[in-house]
N, C-alpha and C positions, 0 to 999 in steps of 0.2 A: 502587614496589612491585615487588621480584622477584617474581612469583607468576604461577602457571597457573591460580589458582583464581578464576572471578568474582567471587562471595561478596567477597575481600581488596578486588578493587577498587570493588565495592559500597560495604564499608564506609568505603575513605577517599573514596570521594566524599561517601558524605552526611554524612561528619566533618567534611569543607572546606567542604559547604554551610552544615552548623549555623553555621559560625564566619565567614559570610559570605564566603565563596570560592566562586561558584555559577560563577564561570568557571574556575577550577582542576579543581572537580567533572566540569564537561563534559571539561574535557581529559583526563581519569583514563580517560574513560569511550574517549573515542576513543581513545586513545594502545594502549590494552587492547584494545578492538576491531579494532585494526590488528594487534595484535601475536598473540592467541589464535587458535588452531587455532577452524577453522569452526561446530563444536559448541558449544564453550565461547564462542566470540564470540557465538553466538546465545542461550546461557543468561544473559550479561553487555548481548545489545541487549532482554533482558526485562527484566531488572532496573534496566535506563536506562530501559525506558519506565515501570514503577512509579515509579524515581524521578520522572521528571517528571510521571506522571498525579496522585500521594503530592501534590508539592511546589508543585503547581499551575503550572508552570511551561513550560507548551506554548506561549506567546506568548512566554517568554522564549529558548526554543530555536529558537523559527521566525525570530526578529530574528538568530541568533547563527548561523544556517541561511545568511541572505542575506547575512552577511559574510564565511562561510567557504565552501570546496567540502569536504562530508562526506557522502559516502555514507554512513556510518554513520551519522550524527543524523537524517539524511535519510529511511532506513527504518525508525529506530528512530519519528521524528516520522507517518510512513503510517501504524503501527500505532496509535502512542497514538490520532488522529484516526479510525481504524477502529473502536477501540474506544468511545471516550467523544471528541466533540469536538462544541462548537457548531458553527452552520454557517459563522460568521465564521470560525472555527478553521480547518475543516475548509477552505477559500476560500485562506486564506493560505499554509496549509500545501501545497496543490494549487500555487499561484503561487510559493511558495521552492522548492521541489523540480522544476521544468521543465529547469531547466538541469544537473540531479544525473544521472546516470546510475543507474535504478532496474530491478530485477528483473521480472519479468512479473509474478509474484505478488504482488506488494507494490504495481505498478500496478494490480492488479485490486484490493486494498484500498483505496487510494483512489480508485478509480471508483466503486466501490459506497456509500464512503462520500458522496460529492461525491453520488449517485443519493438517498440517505436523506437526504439534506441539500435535493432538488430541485432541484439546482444540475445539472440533464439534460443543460444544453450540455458545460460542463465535463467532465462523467461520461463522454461521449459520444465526446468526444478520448482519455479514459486507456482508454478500453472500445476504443478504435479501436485502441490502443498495441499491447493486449496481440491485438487479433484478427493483429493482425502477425506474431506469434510462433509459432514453426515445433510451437510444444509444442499437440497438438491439443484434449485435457483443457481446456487456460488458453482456446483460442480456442473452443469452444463455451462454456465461462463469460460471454467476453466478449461473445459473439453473442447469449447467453439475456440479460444487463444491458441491451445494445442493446436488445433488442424490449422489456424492459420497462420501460423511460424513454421508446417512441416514440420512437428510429432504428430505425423498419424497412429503410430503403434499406441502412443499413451489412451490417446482421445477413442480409435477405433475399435479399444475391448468397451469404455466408458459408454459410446455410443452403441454398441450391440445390445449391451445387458438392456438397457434405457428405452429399444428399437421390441423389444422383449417386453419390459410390462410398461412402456407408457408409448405405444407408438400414433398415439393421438398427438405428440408431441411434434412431433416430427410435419404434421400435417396441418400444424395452427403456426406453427415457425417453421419461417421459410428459410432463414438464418441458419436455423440447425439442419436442418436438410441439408446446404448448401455446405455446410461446415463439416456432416459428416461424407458428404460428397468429395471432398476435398482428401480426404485420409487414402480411396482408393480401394478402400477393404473392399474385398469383392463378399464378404458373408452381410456386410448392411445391402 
């Protein structure tokens, strides 16, 4: 498909799927992913994830995960399991994507998800990921998940330094108070 438009390569993937070509389909989806400007890439990795939430086919993408290196099926696979995934899903898709090279936001989607799942230890490493990241918005995210799966140790050194130079913070969000309430540290 010549095309700049997602929509085109929408539709011939799920022509190829109809006609049993479900590995053609993925290719359309990546090939397109790789090649569209970041916008349109991102309008084409929602419509990969309808296809596959649609086509049922999230075990079939997490198998096709751990035989390729895709960062696109990779974040497209974060969101589907953000959105709707059992926890078996949601477990697998956490284990195919380790070795992917994933965004901070898309790690905080499956933290969260892995956390609704119960799955705390898990949650607890992708929450640890994103507290790593220099972007401070993502890392009080990840410090508010901490405290509320019970890692206060990770969350409760995040929130002292934070209680140190921005404790305005703490006083415009009720949430983080609550959330470093939650850790127990007796020095916040």
């Amino acid at each position: 498909a010549n095309s700049e438009e997602p929509s085109h390569f929408h539709l011939l993937a799920e022509t190829l799927h109809a006609s049993g070509k479900t590995n053609e389909a993925f290719e359309v989806y990546e090939s397109a992913g790789k090649s569209l400007k970041k916008a349109k890439a991102e309008t084409l990795r929602a419509n990969f994830a309808g296809f596959i939430l649609d086509d049922h086919l999230t075990d079939y993408a997490t198998e096709l995960l751990k035989k390729n290196n895709s960062p696109f099926l990779a974040i497209t696979l974060i969101r589907v399991v953000g959105v709707s995934g059992s926890k078996e899903q949601v477990l697998r898709v956490a284990k195919a994507v380790t070795s992917q090279t994933i965004p901070a936001a898309d790690q905080f989607v499956l933290a969260d998800a892995l956390a609704k799942s119960k799955e705390n230890t898990a949650a607890a490493e992708w929450y640890g990921k994103v507290l790593a990241v220099p972007n401070a918005k993502q890392q009080i995210a990840a410090a508010k998940g901490l405290a509320n799966i019970g890692a206060p140790k990770q969350a409760a050194s995040f929130f002292s330094e934070l209680l140190k130079t921005q404790p305005q913070d703490f006083i415009s969000d009720t949430n983080l108070l609550i959330a470093a309430a939650k850790t127990a540290d007796a020095s916040l």
